[in-house]
N, C-alpha and C positions, 0 to 999 in steps of 0.2 A: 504493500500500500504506500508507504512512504519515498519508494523507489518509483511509484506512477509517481506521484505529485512534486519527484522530483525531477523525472522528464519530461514534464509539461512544465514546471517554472524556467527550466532549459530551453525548451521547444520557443519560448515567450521570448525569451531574448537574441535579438538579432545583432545589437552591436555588441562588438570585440571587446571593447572598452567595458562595456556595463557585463557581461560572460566574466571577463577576468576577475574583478570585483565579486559578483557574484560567488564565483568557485572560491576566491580567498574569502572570502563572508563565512561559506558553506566548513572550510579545512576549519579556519577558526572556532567556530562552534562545536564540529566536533572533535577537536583537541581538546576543546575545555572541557567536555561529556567525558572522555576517554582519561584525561588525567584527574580527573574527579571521581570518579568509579575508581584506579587505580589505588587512588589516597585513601577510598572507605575502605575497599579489601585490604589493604596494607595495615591498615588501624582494627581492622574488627581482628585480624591475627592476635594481637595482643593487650584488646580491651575491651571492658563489659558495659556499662550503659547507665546514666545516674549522674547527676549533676550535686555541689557541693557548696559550690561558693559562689559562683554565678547565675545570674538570673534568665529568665527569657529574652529581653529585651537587650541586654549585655551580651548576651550569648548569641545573639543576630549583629548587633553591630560586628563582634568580634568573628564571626564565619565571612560575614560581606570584606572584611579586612583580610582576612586569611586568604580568599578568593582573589578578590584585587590584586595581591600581592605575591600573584603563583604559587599560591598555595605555601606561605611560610608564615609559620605560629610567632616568629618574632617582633613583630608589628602588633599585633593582636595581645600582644601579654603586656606590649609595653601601654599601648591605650589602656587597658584595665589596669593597670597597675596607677596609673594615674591620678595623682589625689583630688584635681579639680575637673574631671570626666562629669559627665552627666550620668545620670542611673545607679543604682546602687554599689555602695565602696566595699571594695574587699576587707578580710581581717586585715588586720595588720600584722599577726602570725602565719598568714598566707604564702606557701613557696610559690617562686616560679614552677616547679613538678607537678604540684595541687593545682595550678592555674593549668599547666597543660594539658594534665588529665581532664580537667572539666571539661577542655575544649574538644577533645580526641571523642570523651563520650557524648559530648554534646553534637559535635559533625558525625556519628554514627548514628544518632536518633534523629535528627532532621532530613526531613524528606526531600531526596534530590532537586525535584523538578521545583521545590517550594524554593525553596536557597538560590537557586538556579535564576530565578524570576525578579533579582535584584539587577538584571541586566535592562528589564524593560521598568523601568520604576513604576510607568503609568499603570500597568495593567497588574503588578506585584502584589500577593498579597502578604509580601513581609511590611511591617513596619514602615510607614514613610522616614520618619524620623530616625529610624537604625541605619536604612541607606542612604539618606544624607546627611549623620553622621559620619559613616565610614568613607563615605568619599570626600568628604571635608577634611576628615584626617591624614586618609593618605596623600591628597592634593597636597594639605600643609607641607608633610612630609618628607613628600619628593622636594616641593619648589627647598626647603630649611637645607636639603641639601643642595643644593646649587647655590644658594647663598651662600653656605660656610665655602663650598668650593671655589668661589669668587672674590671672596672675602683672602681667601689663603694664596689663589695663585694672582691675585693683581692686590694684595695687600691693602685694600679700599673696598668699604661698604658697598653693595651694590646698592642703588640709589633707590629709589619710589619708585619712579616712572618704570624702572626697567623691572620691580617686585611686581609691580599690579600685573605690565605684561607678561609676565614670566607666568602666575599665577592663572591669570587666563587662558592662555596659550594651553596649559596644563589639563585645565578645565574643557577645552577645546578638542584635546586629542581625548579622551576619554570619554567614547560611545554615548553611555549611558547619563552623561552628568548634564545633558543641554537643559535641565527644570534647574542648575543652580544658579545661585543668581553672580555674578560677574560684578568685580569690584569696578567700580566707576574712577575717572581722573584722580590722581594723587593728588594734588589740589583741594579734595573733599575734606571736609574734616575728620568724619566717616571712616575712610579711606586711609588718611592718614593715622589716624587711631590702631585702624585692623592692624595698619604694619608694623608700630609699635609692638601692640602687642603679640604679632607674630614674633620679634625679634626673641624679645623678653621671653616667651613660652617657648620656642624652639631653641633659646640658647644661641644664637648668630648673632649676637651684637660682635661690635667688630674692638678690636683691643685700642686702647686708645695710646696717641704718642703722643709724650708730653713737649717735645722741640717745636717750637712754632717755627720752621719752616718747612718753605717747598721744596729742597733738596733732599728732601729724608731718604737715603738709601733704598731701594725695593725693597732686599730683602730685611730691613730692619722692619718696614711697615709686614712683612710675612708675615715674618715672626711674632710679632702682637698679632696679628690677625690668627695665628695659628692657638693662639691660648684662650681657654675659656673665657668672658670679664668676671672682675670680682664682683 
């Protein structure tokens, strides 16, 4: 059955250009089916089913995270680990091991095709707000690294103008994100707030040099640049 309806969506397509696209559309999805099935049999080998310390609503944000993220549990642990996250806080006796577990038995009890449907937000019946948390976070994420990486190989802040577009850009390649909303001119005040406190919450403020001039060595501004701020 799936095999007609997929040589009649073939049959429909007559330009080369929109075929190509198509067929990588088609590989894309099921890679993602194939390495998703992969990751349950691999987990149900060596785990039983039952959550501990995380919630339902926690436990969706953190699967659409894991998802996003090729399937790696380290983005996902460190959002719940999180002391100013939204949704319910873990112990504070909590290991990273107990955080993975949960997760391991929590992606074996949720239903593929439900999980799965955090691609199409519209029609999703996970959680609005877990998938656009999780894509907010990993958005942040990515851009906090190309910040610090900017920050370290040209030893200067990257600026507003080029954070909002970076951020958008970001927003832009990633299919499922066109319902988020896109930050407006640096200029804003709005705007200029977000990226404050993007710096502050990601940790990219840039080191500060105390020599008032314009000759600063490169790699002296690096070097600040490559250290946390106090």
């Amino acid at each position: 059955m799936a095999q007609d309806e997929c040589r009649e969506d073939l049959s429909a397509i007559t330009d080369m250009d929109a075929l190509d696209e198509y067929v990588d559309a088609e590989f894309q999805r099921v890679s993602r089916e194939l390495r998703l099935k992969q990751k349950r049999l691999d987990i149900a080998h060596r785990r039983g089913t039952g959550l501990r310390h995380v919630n339902r609503w926690c436990l969706q944000v953190a699967l659409i995270i894991y998802c996003i993220m090729s399937y790696d549990w380290e983005l996902s642990i460190l959002w719940l680990k999180n002391p100013r996250r939204k949704g319910k806080p873990l112990g504070e006796d909590v290991t990273d091991e107990e955080i993975w577990e949960d997760l391991e038995d929590g992606f074996l009890a949720f239903d593929e095709n439900t999980l799965m449907s955090y691609l199409d937000p519209s029609s999703s019946t996970l959680s609005k707000s877990a998938i656009d948390t999780a894509i907010k976070y990993t958005t942040e994420m990515l851009l906090s690294e190309k910040i610090f990486n900017t920050n370290v190989s040209d030893g200067t802040v990257m600026r507003a103008p080029t954070l909002v577009s970076e951020y958008n850009q970001l927003l832009d390649q990633t299919g499922f994100a066109g319902h988020i909303r896109r930050r407006g001119d640096q200029t804003d005040p709005a705007t200029k707030h977000w990226a404050v406190r993007l710096r502050r919450r990601m940790h990219c403020r840039v080191g500060k040099v105390s020599v008032a001039s314009r000759k600063i060595p490169k790699e002296e501004l690096q070097a600040k640049a490559s250290f946390p701020p106090s």
